[in-house]
C-alpha positions as CSV (number, residue, x, y, z in Angstrom):
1,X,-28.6,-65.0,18.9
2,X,-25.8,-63.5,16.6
3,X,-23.1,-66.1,15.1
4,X,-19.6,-65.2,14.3
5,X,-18.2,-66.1,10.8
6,X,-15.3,-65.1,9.3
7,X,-15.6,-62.3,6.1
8,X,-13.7,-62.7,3.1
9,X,-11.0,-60.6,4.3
10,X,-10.1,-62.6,7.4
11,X,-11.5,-60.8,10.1
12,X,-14.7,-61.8,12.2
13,X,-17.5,-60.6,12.0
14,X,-21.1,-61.2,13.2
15,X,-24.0,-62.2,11.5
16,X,-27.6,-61.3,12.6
17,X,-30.0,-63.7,13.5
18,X,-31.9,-62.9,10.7
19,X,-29.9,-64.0,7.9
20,X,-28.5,-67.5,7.1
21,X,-25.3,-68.6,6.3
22,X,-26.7,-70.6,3.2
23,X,-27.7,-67.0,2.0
24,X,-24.8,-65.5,3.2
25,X,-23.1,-67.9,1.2
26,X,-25.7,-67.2,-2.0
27,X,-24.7,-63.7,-1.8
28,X,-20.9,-64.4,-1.8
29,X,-21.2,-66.6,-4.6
30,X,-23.7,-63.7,-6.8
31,X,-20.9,-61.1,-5.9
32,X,-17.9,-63.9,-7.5
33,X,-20.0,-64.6,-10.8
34,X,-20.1,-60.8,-11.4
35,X,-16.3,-60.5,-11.3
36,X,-15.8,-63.4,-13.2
37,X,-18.2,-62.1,-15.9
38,X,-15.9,-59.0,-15.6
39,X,-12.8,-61.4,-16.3
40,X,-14.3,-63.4,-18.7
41,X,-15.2,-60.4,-20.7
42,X,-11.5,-58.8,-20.8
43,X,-10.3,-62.0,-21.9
44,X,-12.4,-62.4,-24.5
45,X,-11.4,-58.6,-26.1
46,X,-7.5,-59.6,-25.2
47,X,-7.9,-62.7,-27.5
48,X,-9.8,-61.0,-30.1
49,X,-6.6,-58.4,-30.3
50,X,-3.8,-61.3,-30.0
51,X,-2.0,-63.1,-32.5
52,X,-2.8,-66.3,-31.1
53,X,-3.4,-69.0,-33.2
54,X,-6.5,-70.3,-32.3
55,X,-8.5,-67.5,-31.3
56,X,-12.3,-68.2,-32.1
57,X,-11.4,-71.7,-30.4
58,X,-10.6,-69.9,-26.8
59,X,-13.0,-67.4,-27.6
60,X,-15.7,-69.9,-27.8
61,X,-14.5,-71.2,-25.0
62,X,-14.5,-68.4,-22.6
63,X,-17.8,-67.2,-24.4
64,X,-19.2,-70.5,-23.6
65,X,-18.1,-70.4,-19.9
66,X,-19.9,-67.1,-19.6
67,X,-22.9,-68.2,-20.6
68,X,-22.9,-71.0,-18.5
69,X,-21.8,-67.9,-15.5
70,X,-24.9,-65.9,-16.8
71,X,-27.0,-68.9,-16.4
72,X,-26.8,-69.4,-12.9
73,X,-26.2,-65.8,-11.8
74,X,-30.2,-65.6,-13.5
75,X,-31.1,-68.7,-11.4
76,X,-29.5,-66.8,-8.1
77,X,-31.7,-63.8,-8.7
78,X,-34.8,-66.0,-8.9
79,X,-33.9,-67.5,-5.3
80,X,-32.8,-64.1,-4.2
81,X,-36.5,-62.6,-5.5
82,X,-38.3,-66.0,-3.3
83,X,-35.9,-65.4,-0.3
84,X,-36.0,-61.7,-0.1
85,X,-32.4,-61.2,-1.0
86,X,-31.3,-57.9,-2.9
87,X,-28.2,-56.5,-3.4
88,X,-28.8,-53.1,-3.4
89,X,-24.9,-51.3,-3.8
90,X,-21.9,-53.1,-5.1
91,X,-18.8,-50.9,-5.0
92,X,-15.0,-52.1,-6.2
93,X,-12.6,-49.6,-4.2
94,X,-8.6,-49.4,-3.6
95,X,-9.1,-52.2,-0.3
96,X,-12.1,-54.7,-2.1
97,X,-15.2,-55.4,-3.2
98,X,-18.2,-53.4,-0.8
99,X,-22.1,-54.6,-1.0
100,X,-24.8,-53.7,1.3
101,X,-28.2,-55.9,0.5
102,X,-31.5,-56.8,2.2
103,X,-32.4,-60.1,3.8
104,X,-35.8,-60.1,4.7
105,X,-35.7,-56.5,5.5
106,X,-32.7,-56.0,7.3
107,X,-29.7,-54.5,5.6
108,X,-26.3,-55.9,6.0
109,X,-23.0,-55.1,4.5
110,X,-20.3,-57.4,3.0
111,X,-16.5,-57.5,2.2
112,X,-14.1,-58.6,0.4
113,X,-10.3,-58.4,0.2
114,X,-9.0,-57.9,-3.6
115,X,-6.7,-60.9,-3.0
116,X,-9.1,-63.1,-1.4
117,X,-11.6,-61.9,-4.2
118,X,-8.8,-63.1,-7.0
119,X,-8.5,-66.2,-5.6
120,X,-12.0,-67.3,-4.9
121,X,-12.7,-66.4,-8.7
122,X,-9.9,-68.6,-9.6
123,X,-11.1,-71.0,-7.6
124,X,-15.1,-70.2,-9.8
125,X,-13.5,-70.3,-13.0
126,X,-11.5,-74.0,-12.4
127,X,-14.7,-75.2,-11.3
128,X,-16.6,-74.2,-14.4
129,X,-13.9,-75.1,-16.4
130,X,-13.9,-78.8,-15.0
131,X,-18.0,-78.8,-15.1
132,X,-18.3,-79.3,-11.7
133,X,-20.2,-75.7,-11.3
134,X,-24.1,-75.9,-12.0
């Protein structure tokens, strides 16, 4: 039996019976550390051409942060190769962020809303700041 959920853009949707909502969830999450590996990246270069004061310190920082990102983005592709997860197509367009993956066979597309995208990865980067992330 199909269960409804809610895609990052606010509409509902359905998810097949063959796919969970833990990796649902997993796959979310994979799709957020790439654009905060995008963000983190663009910050670093904007510090590096600032007059800031301390720029190797917030360098280090964000650079630190990333590796931390790259980490468990590496530990996500493990569990995606044991639970037959792969993201197959990511696409940024005008309206969001587009993937299509497998789950155990069965392809399935996902959204996500630029805005709700921006805020989740907000939401990423507090947590990683605080040290709450893995």
């Amino acid at each position: 039996m199909a269960a409804n959920r809610e895609d990052g853009g606010g509409r509902v949707a359905t998810v097949p019976p063959n796919e969970t909502e833990s990796e649902l969830k997993l796959v979310k999450r994979y799709l957020l550390l790439g654009i905060v590996m995008r963000i983190l990246d663009h910050d670093i270069r904007v510090i590096g051409a600032s007059g800031m004061k301390l720029p190797r310190f917030y360098e280090t920082l964000l650079r630190s942060i990333g590796d931390r990102v790259l980490l468990d983005m590496a530990d996500m592709r493990r569990t995606f190769r044991q639970q037959g997860i792969k993201i197959y197509e990511e696409k940024r367009e005008k309206d969001g962020l587009h993937a299509q993956y497998v789950c155990r066979g069965y392809h399935h597309r996902f959204f996500m809303l630029w805005g709700f995208v921006k805020a989740e990865s907000e939401q990423v980067l507090k947590e990683y700041i605080s040290g709450a992330a893995s």
